[in-house]
Backbone bond lengths (Angstrom), bond angles and torsions (degrees), N, CA, C in turn:
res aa  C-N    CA-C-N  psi(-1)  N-CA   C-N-CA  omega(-1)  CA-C   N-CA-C  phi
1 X - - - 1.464 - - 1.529 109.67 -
2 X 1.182 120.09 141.36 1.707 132.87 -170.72 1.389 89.88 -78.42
3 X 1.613 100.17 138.03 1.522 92.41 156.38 1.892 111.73 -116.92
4 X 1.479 113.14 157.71 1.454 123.43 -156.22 1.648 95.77 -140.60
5 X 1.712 97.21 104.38 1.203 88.03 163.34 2.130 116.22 -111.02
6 X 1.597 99.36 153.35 1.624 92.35 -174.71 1.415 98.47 -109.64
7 X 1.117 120.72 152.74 1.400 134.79 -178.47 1.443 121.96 -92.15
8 X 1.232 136.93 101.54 1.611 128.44 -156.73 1.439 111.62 -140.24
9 X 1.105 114.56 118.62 1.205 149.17 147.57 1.310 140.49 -41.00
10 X 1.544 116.42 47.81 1.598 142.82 -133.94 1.792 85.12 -51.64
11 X 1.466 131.03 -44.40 1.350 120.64 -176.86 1.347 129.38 -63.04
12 X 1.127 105.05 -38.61 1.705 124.59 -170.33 1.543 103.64 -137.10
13 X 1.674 107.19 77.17 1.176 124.55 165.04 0.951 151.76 -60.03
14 X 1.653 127.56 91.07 1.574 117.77 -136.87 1.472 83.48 -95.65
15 X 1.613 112.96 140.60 1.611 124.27 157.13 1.470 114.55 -101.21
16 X 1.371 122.53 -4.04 1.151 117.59 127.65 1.631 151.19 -20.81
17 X 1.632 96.21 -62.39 1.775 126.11 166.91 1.720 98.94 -61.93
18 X 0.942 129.23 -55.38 1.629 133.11 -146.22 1.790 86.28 -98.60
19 X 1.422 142.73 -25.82 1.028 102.39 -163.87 1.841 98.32 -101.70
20 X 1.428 106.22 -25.63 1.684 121.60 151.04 2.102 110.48 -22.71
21 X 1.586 95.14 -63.23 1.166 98.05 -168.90 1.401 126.75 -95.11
22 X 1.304 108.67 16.60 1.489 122.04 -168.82 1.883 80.49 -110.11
23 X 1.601 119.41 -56.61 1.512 88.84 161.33 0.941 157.63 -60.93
24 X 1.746 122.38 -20.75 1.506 118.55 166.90 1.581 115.86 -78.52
25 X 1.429 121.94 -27.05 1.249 109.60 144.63 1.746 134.54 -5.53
26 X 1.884 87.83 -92.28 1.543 110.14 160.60 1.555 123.97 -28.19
27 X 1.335 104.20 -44.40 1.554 91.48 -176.57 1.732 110.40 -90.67
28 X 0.959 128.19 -33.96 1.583 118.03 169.39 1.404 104.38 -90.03
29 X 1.240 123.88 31.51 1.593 113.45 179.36 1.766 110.85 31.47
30 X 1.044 110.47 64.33 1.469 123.14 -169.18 1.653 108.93 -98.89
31 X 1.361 117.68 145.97 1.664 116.78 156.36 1.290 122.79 -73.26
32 X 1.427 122.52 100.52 1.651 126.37 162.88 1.116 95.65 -57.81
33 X 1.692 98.77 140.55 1.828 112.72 155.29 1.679 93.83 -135.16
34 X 1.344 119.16 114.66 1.440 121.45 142.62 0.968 122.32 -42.43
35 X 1.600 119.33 138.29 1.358 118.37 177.78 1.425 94.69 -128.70
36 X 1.116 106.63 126.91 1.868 112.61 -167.49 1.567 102.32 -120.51
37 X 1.599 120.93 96.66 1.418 141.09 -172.98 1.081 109.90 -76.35
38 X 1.679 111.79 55.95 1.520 127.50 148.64 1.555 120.89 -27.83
39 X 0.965 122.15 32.80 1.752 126.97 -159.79 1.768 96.18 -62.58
40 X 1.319 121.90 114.23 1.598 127.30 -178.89 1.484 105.07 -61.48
41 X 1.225 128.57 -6.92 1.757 127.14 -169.82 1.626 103.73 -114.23
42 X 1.973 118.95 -3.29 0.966 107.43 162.32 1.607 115.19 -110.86
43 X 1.416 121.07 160.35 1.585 124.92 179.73 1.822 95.68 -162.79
44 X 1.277 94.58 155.04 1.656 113.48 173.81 1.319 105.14 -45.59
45 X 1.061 119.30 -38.93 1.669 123.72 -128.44 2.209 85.68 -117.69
46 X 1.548 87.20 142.93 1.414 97.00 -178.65 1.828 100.61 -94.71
47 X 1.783 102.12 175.31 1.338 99.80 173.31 1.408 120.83 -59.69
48 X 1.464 116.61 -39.04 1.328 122.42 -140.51 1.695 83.41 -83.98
49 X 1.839 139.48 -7.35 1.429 126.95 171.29 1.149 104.63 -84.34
50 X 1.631 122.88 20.93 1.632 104.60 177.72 1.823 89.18 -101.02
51 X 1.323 118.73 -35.47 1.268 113.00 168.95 1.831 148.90 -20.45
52 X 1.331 111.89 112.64 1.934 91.40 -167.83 1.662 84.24 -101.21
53 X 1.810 87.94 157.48 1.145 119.98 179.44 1.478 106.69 -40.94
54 X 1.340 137.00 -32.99 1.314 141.94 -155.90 1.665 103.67 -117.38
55 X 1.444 114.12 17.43 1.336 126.12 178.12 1.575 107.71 58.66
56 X 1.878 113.09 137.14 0.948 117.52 157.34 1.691 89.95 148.22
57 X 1.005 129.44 -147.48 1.590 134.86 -144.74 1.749 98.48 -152.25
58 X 1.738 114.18 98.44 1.529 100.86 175.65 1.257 106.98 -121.31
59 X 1.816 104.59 131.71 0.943 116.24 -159.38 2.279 97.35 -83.37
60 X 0.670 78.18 -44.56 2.187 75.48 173.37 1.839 91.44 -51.79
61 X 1.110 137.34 -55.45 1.203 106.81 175.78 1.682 136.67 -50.98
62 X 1.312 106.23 -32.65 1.218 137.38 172.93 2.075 100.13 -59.25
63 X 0.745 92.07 -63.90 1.646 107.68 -171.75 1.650 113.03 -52.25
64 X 1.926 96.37 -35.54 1.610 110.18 178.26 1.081 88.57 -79.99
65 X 1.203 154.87 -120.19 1.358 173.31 -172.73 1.663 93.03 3.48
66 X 1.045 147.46 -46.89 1.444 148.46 -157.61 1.833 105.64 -96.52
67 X 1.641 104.33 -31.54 1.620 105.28 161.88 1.721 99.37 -61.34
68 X 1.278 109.89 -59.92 1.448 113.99 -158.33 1.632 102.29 -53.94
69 X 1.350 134.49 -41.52 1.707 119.45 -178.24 1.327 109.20 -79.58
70 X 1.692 120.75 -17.77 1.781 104.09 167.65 1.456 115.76 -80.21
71 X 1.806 116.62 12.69 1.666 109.02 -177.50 1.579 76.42 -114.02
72 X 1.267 135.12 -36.04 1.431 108.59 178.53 1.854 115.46 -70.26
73 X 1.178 117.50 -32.67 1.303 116.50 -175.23 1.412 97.56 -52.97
74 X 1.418 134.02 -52.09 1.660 151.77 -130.78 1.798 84.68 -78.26
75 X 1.399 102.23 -57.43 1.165 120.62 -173.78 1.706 106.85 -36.46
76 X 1.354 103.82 -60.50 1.519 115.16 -172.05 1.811 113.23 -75.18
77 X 1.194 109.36 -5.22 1.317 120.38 169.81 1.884 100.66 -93.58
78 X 0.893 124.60 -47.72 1.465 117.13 176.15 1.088 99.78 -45.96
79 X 1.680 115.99 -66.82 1.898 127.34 -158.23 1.603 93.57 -37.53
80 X 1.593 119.84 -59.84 1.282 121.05 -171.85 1.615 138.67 -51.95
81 X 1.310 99.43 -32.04 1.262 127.77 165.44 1.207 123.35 -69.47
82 X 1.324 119.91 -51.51 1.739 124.08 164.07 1.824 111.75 -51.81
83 X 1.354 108.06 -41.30 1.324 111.94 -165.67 2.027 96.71 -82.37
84 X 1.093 129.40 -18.78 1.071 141.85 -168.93 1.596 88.61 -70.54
85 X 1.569 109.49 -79.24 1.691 137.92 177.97 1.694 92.54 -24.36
86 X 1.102 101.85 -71.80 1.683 101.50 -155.82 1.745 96.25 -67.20
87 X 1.142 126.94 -53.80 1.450 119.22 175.88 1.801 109.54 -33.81
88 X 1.081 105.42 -31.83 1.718 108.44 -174.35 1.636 107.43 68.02
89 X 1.825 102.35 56.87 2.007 94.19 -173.86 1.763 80.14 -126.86
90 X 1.344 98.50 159.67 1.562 99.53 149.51 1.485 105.87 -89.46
91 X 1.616 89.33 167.13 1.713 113.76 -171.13 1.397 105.22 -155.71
92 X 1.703 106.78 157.12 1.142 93.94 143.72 1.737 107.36 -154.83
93 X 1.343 116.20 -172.12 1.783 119.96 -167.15 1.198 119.05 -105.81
94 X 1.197 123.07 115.62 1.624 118.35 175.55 1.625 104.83 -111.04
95 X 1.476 109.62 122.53 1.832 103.48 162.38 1.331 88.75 -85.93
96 X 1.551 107.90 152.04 1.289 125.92 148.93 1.794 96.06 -130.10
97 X 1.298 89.35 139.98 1.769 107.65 -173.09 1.723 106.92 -134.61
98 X 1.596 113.76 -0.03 1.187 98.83 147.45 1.865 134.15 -79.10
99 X 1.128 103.23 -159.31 1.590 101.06 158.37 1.234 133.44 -34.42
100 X 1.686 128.37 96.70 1.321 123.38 -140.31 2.173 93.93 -87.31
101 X 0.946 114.18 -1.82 1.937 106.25 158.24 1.127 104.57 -95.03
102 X 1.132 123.88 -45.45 1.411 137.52 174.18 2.091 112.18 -20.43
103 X 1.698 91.49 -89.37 1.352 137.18 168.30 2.159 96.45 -39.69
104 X 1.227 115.28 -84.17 1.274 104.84 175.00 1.530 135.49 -60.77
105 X 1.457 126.17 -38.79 1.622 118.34 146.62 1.431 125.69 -47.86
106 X 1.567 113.43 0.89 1.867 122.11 168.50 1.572 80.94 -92.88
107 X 1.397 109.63 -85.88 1.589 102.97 -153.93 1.343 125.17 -50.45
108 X 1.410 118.86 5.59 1.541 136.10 179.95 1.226 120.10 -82.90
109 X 1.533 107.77 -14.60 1.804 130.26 178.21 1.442 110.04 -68.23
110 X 1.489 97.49 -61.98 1.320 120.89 176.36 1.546 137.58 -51.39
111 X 1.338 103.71 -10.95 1.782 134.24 -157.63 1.125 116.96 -121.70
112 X 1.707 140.20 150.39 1.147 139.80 -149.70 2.003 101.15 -127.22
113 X 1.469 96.87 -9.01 0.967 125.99 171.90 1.780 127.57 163.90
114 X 1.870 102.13 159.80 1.489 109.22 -160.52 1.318 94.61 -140.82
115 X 1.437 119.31 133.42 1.345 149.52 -154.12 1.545 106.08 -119.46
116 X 1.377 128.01 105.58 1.628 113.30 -157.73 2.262 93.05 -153.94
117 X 1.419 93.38 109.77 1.255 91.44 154.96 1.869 136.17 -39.11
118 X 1.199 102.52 87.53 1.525 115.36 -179.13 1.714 108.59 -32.84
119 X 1.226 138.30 -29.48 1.323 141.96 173.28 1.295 104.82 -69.80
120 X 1.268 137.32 -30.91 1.457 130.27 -161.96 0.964 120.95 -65.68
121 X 1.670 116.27 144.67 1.778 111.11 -166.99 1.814 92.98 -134.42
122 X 1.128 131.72 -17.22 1.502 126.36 -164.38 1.538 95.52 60.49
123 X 1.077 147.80 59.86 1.743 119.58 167.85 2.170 78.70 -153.15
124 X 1.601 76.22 -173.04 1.739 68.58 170.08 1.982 117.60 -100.16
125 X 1.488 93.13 -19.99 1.357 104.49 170.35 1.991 134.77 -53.07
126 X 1.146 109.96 106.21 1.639 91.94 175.09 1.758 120.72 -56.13
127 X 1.116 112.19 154.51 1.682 127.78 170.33 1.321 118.08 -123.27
128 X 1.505 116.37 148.69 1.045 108.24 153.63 1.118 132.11 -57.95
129 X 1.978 125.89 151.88 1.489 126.13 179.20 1.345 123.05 -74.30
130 X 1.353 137.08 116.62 1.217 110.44 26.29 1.753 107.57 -110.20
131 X 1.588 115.63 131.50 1.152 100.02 -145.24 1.955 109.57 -78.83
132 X 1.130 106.56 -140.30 1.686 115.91 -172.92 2.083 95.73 -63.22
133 X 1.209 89.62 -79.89 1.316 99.45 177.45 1.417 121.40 -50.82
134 X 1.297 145.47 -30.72 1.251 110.33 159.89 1.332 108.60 -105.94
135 X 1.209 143.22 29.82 1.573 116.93 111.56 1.323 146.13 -37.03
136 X 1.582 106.02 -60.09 1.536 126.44 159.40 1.468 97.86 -33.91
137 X 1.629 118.46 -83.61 1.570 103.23 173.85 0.955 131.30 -28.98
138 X 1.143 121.06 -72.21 1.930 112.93 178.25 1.207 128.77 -55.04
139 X 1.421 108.77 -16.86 1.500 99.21 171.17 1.643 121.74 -96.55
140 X 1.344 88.57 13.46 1.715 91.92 177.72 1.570 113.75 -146.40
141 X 1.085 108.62 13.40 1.826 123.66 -172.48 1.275 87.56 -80.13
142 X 1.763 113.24 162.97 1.532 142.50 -154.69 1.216 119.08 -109.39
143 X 1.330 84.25 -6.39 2.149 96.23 -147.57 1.357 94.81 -167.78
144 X 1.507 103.59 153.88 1.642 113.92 -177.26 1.480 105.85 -62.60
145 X 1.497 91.25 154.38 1.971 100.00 -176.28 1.719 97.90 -116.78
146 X 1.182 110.10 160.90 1.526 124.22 168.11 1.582 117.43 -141.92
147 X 1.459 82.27 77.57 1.979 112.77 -176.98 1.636 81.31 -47.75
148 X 1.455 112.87 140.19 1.253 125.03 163.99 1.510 104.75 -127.75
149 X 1.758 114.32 162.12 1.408 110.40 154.99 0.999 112.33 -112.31
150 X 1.536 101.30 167.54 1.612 135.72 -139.52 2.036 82.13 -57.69
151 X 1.383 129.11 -58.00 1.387 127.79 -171.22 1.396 105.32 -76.75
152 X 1.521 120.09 150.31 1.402 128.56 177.12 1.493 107.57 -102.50
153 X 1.639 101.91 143.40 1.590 112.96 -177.95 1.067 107.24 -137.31
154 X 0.957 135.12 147.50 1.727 131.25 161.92 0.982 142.67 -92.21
155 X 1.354 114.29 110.77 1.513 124.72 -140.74 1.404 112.57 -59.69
156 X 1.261 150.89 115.07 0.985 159.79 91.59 1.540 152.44 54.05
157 X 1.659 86.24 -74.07 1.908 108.13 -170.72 1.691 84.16 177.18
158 X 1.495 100.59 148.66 1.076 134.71 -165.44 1.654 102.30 -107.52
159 X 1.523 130.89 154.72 1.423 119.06 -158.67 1.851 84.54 -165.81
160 X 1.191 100.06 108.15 1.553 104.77 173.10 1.430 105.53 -101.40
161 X 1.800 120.85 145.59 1.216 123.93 -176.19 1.499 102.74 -107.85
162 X 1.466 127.77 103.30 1.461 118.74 166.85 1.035 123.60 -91.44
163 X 1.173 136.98 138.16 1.931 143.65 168.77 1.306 104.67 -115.40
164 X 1.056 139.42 -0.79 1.440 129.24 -168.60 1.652 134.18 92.69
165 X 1.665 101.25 -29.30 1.060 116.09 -176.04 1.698 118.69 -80.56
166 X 1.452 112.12 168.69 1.699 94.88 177.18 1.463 125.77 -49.16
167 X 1.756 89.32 -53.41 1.867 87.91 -179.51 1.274 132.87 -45.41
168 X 1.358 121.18 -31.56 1.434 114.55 169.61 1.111 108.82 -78.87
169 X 1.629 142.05 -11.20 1.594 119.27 -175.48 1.674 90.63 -94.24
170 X 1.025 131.01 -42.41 1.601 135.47 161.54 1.581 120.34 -23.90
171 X 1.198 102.12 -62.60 1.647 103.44 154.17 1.334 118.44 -72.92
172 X 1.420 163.73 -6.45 1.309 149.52 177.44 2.141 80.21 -88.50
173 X 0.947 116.66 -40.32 1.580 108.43 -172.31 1.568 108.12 -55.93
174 X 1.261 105.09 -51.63 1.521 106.99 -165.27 1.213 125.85 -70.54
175 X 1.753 111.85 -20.40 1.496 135.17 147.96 1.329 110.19 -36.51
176 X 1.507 99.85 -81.09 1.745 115.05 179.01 1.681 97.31 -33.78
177 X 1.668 126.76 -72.18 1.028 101.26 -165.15 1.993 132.73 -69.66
178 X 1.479 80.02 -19.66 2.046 77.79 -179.10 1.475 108.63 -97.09
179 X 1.380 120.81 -4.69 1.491 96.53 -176.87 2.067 83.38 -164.24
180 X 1.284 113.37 84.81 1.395 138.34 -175.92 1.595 102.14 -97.47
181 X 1.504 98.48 -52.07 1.535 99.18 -176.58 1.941 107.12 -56.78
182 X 1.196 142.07 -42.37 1.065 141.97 175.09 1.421 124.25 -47.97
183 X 1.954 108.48 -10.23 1.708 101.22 179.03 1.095 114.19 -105.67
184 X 1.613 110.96 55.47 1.514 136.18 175.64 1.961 93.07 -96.48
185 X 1.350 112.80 -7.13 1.024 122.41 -171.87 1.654 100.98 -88.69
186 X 1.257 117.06 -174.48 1.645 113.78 177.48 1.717 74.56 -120.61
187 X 2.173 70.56 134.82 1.815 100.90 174.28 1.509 115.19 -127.56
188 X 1.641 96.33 122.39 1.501 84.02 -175.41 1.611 100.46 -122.06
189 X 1.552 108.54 145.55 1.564 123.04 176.55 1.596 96.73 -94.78
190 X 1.713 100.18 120.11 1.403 137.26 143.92 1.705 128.65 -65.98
191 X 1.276 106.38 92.00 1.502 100.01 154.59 1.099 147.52 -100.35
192 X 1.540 153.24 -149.54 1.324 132.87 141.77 1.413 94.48 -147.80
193 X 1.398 119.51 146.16 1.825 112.88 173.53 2.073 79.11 -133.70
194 X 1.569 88.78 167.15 1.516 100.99 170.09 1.730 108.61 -74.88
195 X 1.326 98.76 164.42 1.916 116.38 -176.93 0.918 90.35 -52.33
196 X 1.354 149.99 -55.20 1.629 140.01 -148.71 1.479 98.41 -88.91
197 X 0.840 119.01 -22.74 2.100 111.61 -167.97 1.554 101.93 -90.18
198 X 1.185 101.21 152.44 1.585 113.45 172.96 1.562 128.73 -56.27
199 X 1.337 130.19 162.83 1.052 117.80 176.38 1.599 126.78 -105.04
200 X 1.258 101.23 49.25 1.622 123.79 -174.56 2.045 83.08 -96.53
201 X 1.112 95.04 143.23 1.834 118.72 146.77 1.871 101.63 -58.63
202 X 1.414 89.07 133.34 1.521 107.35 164.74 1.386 115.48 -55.40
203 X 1.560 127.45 114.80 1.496 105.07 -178.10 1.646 103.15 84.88
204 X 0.988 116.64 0.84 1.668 119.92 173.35 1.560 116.38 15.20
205 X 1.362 94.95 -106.70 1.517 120.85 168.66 1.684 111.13 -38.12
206 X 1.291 126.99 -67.72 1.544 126.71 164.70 1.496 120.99 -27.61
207 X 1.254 90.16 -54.42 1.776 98.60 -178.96 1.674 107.93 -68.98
208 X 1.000 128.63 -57.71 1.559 123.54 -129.80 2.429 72.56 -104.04
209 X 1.196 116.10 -7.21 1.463 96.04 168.68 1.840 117.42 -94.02
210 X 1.366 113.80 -13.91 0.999 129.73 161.15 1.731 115.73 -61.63
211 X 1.375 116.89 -45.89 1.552 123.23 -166.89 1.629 80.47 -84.85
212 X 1.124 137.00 -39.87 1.549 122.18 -175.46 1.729 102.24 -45.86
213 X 0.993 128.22 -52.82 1.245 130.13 177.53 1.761 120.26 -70.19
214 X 0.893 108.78 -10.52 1.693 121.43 177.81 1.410 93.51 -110.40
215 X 1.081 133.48 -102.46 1.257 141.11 -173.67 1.640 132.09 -107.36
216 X 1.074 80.18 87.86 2.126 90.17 -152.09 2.195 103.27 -72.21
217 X 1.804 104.19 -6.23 1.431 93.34 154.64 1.368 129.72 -96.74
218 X 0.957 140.96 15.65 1.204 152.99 -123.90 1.548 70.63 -92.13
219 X 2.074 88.89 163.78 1.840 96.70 155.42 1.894 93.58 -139.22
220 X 1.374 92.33 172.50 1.865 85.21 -175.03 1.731 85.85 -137.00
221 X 1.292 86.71 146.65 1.652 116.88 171.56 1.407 102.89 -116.24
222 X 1.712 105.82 115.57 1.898 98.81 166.64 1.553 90.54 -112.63
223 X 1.422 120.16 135.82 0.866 118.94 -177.02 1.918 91.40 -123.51
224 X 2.019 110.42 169.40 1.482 92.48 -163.24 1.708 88.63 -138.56
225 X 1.421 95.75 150.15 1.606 118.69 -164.05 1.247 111.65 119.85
226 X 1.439 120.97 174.20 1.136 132.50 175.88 1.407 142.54 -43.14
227 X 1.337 125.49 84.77 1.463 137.03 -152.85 1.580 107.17 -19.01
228 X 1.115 114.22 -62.75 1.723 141.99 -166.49 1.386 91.11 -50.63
229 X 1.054 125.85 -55.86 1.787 129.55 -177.91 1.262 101.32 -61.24
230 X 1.496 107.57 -78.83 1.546 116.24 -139.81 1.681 102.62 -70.15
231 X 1.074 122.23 -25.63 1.417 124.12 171.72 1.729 110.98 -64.65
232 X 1.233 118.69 -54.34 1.368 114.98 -162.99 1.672 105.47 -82.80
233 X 1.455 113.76 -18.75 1.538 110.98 154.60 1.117 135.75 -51.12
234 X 1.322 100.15 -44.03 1.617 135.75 -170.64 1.681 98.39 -58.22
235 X 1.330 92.67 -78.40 1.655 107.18 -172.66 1.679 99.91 -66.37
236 X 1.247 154.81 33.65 1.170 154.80 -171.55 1.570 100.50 -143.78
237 X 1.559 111.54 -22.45 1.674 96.10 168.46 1.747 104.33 -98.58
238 X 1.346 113.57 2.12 1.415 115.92 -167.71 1.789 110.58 -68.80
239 X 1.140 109.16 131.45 1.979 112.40 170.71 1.551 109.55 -86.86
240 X 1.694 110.54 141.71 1.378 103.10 -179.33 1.403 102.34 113.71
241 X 1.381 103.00 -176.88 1.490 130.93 169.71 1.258 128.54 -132.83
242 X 1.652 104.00 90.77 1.414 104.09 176.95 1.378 118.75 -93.04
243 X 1.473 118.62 162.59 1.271 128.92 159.56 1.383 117.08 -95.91
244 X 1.198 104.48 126.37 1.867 110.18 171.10 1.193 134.12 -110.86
245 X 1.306 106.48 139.50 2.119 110.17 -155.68 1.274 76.56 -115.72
246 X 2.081 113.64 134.01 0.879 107.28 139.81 1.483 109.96 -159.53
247 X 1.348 134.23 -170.29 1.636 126.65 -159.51 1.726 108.69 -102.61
248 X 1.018 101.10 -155.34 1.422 130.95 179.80 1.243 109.45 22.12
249 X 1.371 141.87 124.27 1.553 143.25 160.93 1.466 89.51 -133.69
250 X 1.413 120.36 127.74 1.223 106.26 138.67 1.961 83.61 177.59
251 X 1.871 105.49 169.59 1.333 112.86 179.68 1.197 108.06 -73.12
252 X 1.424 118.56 174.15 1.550 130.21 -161.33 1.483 118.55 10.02
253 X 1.373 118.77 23.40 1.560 98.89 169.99 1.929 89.77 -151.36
254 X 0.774 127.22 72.77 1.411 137.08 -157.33 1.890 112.26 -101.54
255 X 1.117 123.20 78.43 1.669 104.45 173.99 1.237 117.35 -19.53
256 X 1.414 93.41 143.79 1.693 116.00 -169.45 1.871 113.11 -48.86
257 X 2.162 100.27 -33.08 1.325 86.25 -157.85 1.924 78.37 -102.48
258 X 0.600 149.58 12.09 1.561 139.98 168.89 1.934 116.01 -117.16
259 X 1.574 83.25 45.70 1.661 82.98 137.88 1.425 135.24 -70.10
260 X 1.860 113.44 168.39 1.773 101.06 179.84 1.387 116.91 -43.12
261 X 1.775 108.75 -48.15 1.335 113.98 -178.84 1.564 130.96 -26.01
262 X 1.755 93.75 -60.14 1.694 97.86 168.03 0.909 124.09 -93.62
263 X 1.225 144.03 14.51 1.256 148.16 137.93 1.538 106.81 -54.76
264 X 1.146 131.20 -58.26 1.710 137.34 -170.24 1.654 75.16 -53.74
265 X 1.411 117.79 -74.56 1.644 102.68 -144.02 1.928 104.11 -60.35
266 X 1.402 107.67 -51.95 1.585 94.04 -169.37 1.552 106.27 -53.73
267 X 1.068 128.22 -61.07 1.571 125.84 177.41 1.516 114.86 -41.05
268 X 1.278 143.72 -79.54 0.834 167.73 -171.61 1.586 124.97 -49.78
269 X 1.675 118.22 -81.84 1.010 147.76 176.83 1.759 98.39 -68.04
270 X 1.845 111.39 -83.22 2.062 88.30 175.98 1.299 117.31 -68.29
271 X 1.106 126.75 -7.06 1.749 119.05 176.40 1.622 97.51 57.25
272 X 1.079 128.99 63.28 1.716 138.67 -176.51 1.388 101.22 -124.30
273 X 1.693 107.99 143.74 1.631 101.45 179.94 1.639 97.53 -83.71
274 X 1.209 102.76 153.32 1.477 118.23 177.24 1.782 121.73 -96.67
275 X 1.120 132.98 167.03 1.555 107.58 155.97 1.542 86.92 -143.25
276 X 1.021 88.26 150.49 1.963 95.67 -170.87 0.885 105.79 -140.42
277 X 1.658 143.07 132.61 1.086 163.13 -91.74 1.348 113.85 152.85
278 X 1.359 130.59 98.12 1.385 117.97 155.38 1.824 113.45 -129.78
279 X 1.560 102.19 175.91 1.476 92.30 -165.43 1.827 101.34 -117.98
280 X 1.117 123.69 152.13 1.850 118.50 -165.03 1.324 106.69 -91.07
């Protein structure tokens, strides 16, 4: 049985994350475990509300304000649980209340995959997508991620990104293995070669006898020009809701087509769940 952990944010409760991960569940009949990033150094409440009008530091304010985020956290642990129930998956709950990158790059070892609202920052401040914190994640997570956005859609069609290189066939594998049951969906392989090169897949024959065994309907689009363009065009005239598999995240050694650049647009700009996959 797969295990699926979701990443949650007992303050700022994405139903996004939980309804994302209550479906990949469903399709490998998988164990959800919430992971609820109790982080002890975060709270709703800023310093300057511990402040009294007459200056100084009150701790009964402190105490109100700190009841009030364990009835909102509780809250967001119910939401999860109901949505768990009605999905019909097992689950189960982990607080972590240390270091909330800390705390989740541990439970990321353990996991076959992690389901994490792409907006999330742990602080009280918004960021741009994709923000501080899940960068940090992706560039140091254990196990495949499934960047979601902040709104839920239902996925659709499946959209593999090939370049030729390992990382993208590394990720079409890790798909196949954590969430196989989902390519009941139509899957199509994305390439890009330059204007002058042919419109064969890199590795032709290698590739497309490998997907015979993964996904033997697949169809592939090589489209030609500059990856960074022609991809995020591509998928920007597309109808629907696809999901997109693709490799390599990480600093100084970054696949060609997942620079910051396309990262801002797939995260951000299509608001599409991602699954990201790279190999060490």
């Amino acid at each position: 049985m797969v295990k699926i952990i979701a990443a949650i944010d007992g303050l700022k409760y994405s139903e996004s994350t939980c309804h994302y991960a209550v479906w990949a569940a469903q399709q490998q009949q998988a164990h959800l475990v919430g992971v609820f990033l109790d982080d002890f150094t975060y709270h709703s409440y800023k310093i300057y509300d511990l402040l009294q009008e007459e200056g100084g530091f009150s701790e009964a304010r402190q105490r109100k304000l700190e009841e009030k985020d364990e009835k909102t956290r509780q809250v967001a642990v119910d939401k999860f649980e109901a949505a768990c129930r009605e999905g019909d998956i097992q689950y189960t709950l982990h607080h972590d209340r240390s270091i909330a990158i800390q705390e989740l790059l541990h439970e990321s070892i353990y996991a076959d995959m992690l389901v994490v609202d792409n907006t999330e920052t742990l602080t009280h401040y918004p960021e741009r997508v994709p923000t501080r914190f899940i960068r940090d994640l992706l560039c140091h997570v254990q196990c495949p991620v499934l960047a979601v956005p902040h709104r839920y859609k239902p996925i659709d069609r499946i959209i593999l990104l090939y370049d030729g290189e390992p990382g993208s066939v590394f990720a079409v594998k890790m798909f196949s293995y954590t969430l196989h049951p989902a390519s009941h969906l139509p899957v199509e392989v994305i390439s890009v070669n330059a204007p002058q090169d042919s419109s064969h897949l890199t590795d032709n024959r290698l590739m497309k006898e490998f997907m015979k065994r993964h996904f033997p309907e697949a169809s592939y689009t090589v489209l030609k020009g500059l990856a960074e363009t022609e991809i995020v065009n591509y998928l920007k005239k597309q109808s629907g809701h696809p999901l997109v598999v693709l490799g390599a995240y990480r600093r100084n050694m970054v696949s060609r087509w997942f620079r910051a650049s396309m990262a801002d647009v797939l995260m951000n700009d299509l608001k599409l769940p991602l699954f990201i996959a790279h190999n060490r």
